[in-house]
C-alpha positions as CSV (number, residue, x, y, z in Angstrom):
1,X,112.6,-6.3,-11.1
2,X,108.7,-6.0,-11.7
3,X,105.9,-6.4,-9.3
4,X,102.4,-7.6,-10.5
5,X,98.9,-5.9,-9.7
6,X,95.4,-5.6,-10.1
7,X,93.3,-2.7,-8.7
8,X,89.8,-3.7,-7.9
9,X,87.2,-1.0,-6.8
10,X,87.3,-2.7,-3.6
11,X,90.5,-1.2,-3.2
12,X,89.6,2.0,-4.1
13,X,86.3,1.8,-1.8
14,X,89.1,1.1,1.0
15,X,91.5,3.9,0.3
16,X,88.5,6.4,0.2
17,X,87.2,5.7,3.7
18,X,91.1,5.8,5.0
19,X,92.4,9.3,2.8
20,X,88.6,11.2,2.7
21,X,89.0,11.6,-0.9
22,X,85.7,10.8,-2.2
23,X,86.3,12.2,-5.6
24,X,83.8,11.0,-7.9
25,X,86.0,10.1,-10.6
26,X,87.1,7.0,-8.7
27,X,83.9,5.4,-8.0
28,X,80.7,7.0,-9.9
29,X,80.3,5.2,-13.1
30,X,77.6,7.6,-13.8
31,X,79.7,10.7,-13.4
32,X,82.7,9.4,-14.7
33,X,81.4,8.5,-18.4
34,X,81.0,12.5,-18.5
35,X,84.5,12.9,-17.7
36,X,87.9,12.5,-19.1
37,X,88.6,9.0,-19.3
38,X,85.0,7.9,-19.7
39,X,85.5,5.5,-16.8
40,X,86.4,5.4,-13.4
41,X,89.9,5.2,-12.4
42,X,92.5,4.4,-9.7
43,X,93.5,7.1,-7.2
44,X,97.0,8.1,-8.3
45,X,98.0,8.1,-4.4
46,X,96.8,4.7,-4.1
47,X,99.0,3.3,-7.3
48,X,102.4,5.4,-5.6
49,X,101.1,4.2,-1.8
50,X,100.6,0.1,-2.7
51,X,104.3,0.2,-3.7
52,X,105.6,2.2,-1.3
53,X,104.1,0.0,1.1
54,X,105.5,-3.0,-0.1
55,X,109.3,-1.9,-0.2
56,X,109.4,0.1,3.0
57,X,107.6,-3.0,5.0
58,X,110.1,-4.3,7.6
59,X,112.7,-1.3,7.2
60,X,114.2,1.0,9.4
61,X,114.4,3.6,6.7
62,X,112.9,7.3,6.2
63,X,112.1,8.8,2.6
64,X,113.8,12.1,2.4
65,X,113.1,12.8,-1.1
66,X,110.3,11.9,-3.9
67,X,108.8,12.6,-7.1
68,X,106.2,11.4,-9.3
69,X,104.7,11.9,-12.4
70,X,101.0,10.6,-13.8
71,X,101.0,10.4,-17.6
72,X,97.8,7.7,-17.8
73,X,95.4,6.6,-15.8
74,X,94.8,2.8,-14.5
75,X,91.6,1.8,-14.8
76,X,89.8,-1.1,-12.4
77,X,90.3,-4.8,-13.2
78,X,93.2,-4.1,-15.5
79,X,96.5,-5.8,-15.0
80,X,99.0,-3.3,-14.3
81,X,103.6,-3.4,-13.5
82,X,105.8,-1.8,-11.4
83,X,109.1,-2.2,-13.1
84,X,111.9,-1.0,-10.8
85,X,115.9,-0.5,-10.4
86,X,117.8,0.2,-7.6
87,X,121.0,2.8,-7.3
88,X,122.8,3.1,-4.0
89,X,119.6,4.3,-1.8
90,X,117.7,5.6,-4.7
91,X,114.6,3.6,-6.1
92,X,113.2,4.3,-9.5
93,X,109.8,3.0,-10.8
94,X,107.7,2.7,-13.7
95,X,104.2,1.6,-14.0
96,X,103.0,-0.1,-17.3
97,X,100.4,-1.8,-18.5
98,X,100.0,-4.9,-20.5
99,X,101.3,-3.3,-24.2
100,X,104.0,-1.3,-22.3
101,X,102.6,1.6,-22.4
102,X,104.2,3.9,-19.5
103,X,101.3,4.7,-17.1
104,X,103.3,6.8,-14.2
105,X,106.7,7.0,-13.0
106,X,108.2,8.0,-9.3
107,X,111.9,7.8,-7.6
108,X,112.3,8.0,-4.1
109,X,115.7,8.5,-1.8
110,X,115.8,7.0,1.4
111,X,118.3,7.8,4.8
112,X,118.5,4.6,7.3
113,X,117.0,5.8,10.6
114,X,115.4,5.0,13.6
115,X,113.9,8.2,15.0
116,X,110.8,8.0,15.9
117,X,107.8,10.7,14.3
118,X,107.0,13.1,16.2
119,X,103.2,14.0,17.5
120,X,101.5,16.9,15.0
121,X,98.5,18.6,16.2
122,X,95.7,18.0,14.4
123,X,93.0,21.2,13.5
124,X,89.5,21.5,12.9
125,X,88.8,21.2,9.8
126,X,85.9,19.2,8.5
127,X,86.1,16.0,6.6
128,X,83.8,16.3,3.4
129,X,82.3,13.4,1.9
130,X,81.1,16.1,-1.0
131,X,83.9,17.6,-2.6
132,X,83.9,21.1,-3.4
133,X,83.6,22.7,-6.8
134,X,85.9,25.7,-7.3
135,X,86.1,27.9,-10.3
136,X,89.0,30.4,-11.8
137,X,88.2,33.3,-9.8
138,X,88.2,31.5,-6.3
139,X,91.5,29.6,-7.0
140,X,93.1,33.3,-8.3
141,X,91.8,35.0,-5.3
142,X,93.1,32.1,-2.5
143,X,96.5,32.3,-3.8
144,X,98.9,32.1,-0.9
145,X,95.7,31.8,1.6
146,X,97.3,29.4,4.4
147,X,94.4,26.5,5.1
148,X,95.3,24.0,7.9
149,X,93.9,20.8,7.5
150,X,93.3,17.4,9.0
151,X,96.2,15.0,8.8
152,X,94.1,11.8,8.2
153,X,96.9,8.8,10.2
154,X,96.7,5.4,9.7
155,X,98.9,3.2,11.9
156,X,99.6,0.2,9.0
157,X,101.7,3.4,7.0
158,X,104.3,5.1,7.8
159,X,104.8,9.4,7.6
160,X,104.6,9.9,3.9
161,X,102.8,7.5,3.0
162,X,99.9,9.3,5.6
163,X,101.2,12.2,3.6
164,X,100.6,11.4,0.3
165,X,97.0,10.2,1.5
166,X,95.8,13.2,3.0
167,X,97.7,15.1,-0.2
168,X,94.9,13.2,-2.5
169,X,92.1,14.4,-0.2
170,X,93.0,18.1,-0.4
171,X,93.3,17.8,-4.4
172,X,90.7,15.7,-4.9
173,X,88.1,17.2,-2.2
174,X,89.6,21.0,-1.8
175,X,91.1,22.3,-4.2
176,X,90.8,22.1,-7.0
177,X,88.4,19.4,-5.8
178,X,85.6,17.5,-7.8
179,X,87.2,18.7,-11.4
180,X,90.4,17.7,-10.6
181,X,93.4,15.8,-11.9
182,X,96.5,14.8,-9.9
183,X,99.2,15.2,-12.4
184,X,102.4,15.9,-10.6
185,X,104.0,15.4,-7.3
186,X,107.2,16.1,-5.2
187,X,108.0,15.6,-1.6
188,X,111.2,16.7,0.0
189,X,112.3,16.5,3.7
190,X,112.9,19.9,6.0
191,X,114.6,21.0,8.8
192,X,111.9,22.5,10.3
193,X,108.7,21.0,11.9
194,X,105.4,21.9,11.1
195,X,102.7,21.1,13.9
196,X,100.0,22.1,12.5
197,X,99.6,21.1,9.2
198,X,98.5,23.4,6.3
199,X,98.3,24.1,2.6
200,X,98.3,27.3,0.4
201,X,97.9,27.6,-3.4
202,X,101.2,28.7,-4.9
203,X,100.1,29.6,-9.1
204,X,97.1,29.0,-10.8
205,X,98.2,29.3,-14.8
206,X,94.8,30.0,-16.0
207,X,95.2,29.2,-19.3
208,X,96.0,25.6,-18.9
209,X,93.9,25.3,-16.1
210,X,97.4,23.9,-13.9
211,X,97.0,24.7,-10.0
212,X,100.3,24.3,-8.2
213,X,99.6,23.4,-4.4
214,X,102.3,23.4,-1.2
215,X,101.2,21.4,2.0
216,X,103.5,21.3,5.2
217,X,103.0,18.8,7.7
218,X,105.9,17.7,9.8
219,X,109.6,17.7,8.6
220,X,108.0,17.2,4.8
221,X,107.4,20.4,2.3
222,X,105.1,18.7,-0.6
223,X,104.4,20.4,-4.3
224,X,101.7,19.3,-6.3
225,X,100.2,20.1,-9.7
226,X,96.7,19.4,-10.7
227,X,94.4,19.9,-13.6
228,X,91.2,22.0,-13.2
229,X,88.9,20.1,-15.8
230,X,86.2,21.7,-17.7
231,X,82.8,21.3,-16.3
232,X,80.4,19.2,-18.8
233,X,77.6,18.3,-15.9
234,X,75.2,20.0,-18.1
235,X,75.3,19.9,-21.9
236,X,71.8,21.4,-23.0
237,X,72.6,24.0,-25.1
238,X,69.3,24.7,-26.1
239,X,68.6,28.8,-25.0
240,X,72.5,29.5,-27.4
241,X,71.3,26.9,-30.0
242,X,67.7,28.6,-30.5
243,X,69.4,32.1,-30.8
244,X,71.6,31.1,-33.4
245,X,68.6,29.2,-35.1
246,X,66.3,32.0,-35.2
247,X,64.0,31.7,-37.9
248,X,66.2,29.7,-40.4
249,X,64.0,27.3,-41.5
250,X,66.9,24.5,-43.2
251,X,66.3,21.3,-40.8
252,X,62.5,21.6,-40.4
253,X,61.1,18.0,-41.2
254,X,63.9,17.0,-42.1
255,X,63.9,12.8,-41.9
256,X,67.6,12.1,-40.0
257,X,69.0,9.1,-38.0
258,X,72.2,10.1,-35.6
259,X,74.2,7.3,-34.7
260,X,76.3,8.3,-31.4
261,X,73.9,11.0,-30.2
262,X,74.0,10.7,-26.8
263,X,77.6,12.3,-26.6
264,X,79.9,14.9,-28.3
265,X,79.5,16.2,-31.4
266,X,76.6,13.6,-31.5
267,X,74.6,15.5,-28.7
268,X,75.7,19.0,-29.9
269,X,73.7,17.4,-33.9
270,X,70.9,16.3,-31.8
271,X,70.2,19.3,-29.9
272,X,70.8,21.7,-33.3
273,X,68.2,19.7,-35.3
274,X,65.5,19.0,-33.1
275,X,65.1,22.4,-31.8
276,X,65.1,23.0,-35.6
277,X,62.7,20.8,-36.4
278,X,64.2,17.7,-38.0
279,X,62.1,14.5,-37.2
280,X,65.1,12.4,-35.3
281,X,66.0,9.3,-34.1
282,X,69.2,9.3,-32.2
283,X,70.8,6.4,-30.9
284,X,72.9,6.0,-27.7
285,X,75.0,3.1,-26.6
286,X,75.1,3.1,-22.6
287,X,74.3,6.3,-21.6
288,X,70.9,8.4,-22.3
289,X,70.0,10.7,-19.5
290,X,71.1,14.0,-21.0
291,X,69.2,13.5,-24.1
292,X,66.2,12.0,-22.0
293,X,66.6,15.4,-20.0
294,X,66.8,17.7,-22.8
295,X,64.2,16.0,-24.8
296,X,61.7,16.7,-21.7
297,X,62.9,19.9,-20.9
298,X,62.2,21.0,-24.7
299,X,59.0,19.4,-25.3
300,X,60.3,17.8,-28.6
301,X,57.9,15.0,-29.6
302,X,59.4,14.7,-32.9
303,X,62.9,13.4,-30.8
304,X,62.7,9.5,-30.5
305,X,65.6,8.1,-28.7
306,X,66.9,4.3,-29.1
307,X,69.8,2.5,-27.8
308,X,72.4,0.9,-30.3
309,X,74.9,-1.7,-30.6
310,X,76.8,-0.4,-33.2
311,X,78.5,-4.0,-33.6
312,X,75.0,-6.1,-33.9
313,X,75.0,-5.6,-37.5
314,X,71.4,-6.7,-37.7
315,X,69.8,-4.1,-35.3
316,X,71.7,-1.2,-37.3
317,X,70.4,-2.6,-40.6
318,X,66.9,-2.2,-38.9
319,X,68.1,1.5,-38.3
320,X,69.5,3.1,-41.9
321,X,66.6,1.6,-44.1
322,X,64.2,4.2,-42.7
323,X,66.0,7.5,-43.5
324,X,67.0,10.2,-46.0
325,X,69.9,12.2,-43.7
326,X,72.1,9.8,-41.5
327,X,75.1,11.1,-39.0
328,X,77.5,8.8,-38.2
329,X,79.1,10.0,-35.3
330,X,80.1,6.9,-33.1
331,X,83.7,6.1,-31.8
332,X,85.2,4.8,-29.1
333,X,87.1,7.0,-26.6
334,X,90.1,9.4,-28.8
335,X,93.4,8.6,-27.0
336,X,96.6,9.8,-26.9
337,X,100.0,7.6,-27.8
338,X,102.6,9.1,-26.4
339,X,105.1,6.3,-27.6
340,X,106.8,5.8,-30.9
341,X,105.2,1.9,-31.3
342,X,101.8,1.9,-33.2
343,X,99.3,0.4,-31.4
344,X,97.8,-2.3,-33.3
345,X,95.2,-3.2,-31.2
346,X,94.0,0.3,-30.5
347,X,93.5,0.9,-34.4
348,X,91.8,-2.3,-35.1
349,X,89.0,-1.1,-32.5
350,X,89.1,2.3,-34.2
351,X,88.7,0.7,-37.6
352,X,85.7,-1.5,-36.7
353,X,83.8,1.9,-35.9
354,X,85.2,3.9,-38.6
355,X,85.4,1.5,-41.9
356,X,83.8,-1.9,-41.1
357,X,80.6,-0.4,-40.0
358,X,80.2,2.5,-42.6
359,X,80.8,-0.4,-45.2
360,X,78.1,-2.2,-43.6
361,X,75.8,0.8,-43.4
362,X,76.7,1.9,-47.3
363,X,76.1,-2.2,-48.2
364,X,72.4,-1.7,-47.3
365,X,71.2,1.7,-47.8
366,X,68.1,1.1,-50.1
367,X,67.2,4.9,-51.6
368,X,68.7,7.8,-51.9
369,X,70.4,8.8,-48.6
370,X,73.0,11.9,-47.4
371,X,75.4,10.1,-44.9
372,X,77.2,13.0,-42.5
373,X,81.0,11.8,-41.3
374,X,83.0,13.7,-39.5
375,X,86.8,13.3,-40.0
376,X,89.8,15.4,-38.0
377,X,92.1,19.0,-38.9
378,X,94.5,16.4,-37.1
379,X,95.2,15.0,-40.6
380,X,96.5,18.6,-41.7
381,X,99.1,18.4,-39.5
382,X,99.5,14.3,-39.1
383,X,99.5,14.8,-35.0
384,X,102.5,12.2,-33.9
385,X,100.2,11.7,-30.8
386,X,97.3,10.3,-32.6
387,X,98.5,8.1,-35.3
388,X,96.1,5.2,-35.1
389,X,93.5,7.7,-34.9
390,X,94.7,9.4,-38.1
391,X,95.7,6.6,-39.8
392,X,92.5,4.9,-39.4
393,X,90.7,8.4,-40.7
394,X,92.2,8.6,-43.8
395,X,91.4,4.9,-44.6
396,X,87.9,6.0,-43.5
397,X,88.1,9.5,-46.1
398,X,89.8,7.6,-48.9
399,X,87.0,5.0,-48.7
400,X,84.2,7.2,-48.3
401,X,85.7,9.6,-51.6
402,X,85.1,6.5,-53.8
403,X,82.5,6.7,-57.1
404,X,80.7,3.3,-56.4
405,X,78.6,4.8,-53.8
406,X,77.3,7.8,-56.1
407,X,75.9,4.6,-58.2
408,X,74.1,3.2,-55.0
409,X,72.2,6.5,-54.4
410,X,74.5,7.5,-51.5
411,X,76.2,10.5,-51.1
412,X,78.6,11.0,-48.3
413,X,79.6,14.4,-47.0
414,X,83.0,13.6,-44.6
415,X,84.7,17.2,-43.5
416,X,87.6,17.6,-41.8
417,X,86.2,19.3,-38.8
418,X,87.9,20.9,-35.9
419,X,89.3,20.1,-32.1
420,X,85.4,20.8,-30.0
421,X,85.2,21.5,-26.3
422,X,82.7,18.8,-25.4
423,X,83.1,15.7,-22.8
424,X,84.3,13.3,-25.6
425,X,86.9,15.6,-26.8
426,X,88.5,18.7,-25.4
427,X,91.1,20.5,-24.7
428,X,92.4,22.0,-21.6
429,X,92.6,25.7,-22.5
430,X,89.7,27.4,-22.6
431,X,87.7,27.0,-25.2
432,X,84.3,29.3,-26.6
433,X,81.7,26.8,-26.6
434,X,79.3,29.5,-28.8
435,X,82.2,29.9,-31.4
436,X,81.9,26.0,-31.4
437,X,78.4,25.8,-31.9
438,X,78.5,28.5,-34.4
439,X,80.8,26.5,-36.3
440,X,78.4,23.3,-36.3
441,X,75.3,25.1,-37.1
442,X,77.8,26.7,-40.5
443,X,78.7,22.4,-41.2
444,X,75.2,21.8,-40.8
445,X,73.5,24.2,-43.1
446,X,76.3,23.5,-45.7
447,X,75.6,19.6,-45.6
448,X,71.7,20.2,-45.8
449,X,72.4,22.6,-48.8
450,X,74.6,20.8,-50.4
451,X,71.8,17.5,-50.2
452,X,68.9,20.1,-52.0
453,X,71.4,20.3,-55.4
């Protein structure tokens, strides 16, 4: 069987208000194109409540067990379906999208009864409509710290459903709070009632950044795991990019264009070659605060910065006539495929960025121009998680190593560069941002050198 839904922000401007989880991620568009996904997303608790709702309405039955796992998020306006099957008084769901693509999946066991809940006492404990933002050392230190909380009730849900609510406030506005990531969930009913409600922090695994959370609240023990997500509010780099600089003279006047420069390894370019010098235009497609911020905060009047439609071919012909050094460094968001089917649809959007427009851009370069492209260690090891991704990169290097363009004056430098902690692509572990911009200053020199020959 398979239920049908949309999730509108209206939803999740309703589910805030009831759970007190205002975590940015679900409704600042602003802060959210820093963050994972790029975009705002669903509350996780909201996509495992709407269906709970729907099956429990009209039945005298209590949940006694329940476990759910989020492997993708859903994003607003996006048709989404719960695919289900029932075994004896066992439920098992899957969510997927449009392509099939599994976006979470929960299971729930139910007992028939008719006992009414009893009353829990309710504590103190403010209701933020900031959350908090909590580093390494505090989670480490409040392991196994008991914190009671507010039990947040609505009369239209029943027990767990209340519970898994107030569950996403604590995550999403405690701890970890504002960074966070609901990842993994389990509920299980107990003998014993608990009428005050609390949480503690069972493990923090540092390295991965994982937080495992218990909360008690009547006869139900939850666990939870979360994601701690690295910080990228600010992204100026400029005191640890001047130090490497120093007095190495390689980008000064230096004529450049950056396509994609208001994000990623884009911004990280940007940042390394105007505070060395480089006269620059750098484009940015929807977002241009931080480079608007780091251009003031620098005083760099050789820094123009233009917004870019990297798909109106006759705006970026206006662009690539005008320069000597051009970094192409635009993409759409790197994802993960965790399913054996290629994704045709994915790699046609990757291919548009990565061959069609560097085809247009090499198709009406007029002088002698140095193109930068980056490409991906993932093609070392041909990650099975990023196969579109790859596959489109080695059309895009197997292109880019052909003669012809030597003939038209152009010479492309594409190198195979490394996984970067940045807020387009990171990982989870920790990460040396210096040792990363260390690196890029080493790929930068070796391009400009390499142009001088």
């Amino acid at each position: 069987m398979q239920i049908e839904q949309i999730f509108t922000k209206n939803n999740t401007l309703k589910f805030m208000k009831m759970s007190g989880d205002f975590n940015p991620i679900h409704h600042n568009d602003i802060y959210a194109i820093r963050n994972l996904y790029g975009q705002t997303i669903v509350h996780g608790a909201l996509i495992l409540i709407y269906f709970l709702k729907l099956y429990l309405k009209n039945k005298n039955i209590v949940i006694d067990e329940l476990n759910c796992i989020f492997f993708k998020p859903v994003f607003y306006n996006r048709k989404i379906f719960y695919s289900f099957t029932k075994e004896n008084n066992k439920i098992f769901v899957n969510v997927i999208d449009i392509k099939k693509n599994t976006l979470c999946s929960f299971s729930f066991q139910y007992i028939k009864s008719k006992i009414k809940e009893k009353k829990i006492l309710y504590s103190n404990l403010k209701i933020l409509k900031k959350p908090y933002e909590h580093n390494d050392k505090y989670l480490i230190k409040n392991i196994n710290s008991k914190k009671l909380f507010k039990f947040n009730k609505h009369s239209n849900y029943n027990f767990i459903m209340n519970f898994i609510m107030n569950i996403s406030k604590i995550i999403g506005m405690y701890v970890p709070g504002k960074k966070s990531l609901f990842y993994k969930l389990s509920i299980i009913k107990n003998k014993k009632f608990i009428k005050k409600p609390y949480y503690k922090i069972d493990n923090f695994e540092k390295k991965i950044k994982l937080l495992n959370t218990k909360y008690f609240a009547g006869y139900y023990v939850a666990k939870s795991k979360s994601f701690l997500l690295p910080n990228f509010n600010n992204l100026d780099y400029s005191n640890k990019i001047k130090k490497i600089i120093n007095k190495n003279n390689i980008f000064n006047n230096k004529k450049v264009l950056i396509i994609g420069g208001s994000r990623g390894i884009g911004f990280m370019t940007t940042q390394f070659l105007s505070l060395g010098g480089s006269n620059i235009t750098t484009t940015y497609s929807k977002y241009k605060n931080d480079l608007l911020n780091f251009k003031k905060n620098n005083s760099l009047s050789k820094l123009k910065i233009c917004k870019l439609d990297i798909n109106n071919k006759q705006s970026l012909s206006n662009f690539i006539k005008k320069f000597n050094f051009i970094f192409y460094f635009a993409t759409p968001k790197i994802l993960k495929n965790m399913h054996v089917k290629f994704d045709n649809d994915y790699y046609n959007e990757l291919s548009k960025y990565y061959i069609q427009s560097i085809k247009y851009i090499l198709s009406n370069v007029k002088k002698e121009t140095y193109i930068f492209i980056p490409s991906t260690i993932y093609l070392n090891n041909k990650n099975i998680y990023y196969k579109e991704y790859i596959k489109a990169k080695f059309e895009l290097e197997n292109f880019c190593k052909q003669k012809k363009h030597l003939k038209n004056n152009v010479h492309i430098y594409i190198s195979r560069l490394k996984e970067f902690s940045t807020d387009q692509n990171f990982n989870i572990q920790n990460i040396n941002q210096v040792n990363d911009l260390n690196y890029l200053f080493n790929i930068l020199k070796i391009f400009f050198n390499n142009a001088k020959k």
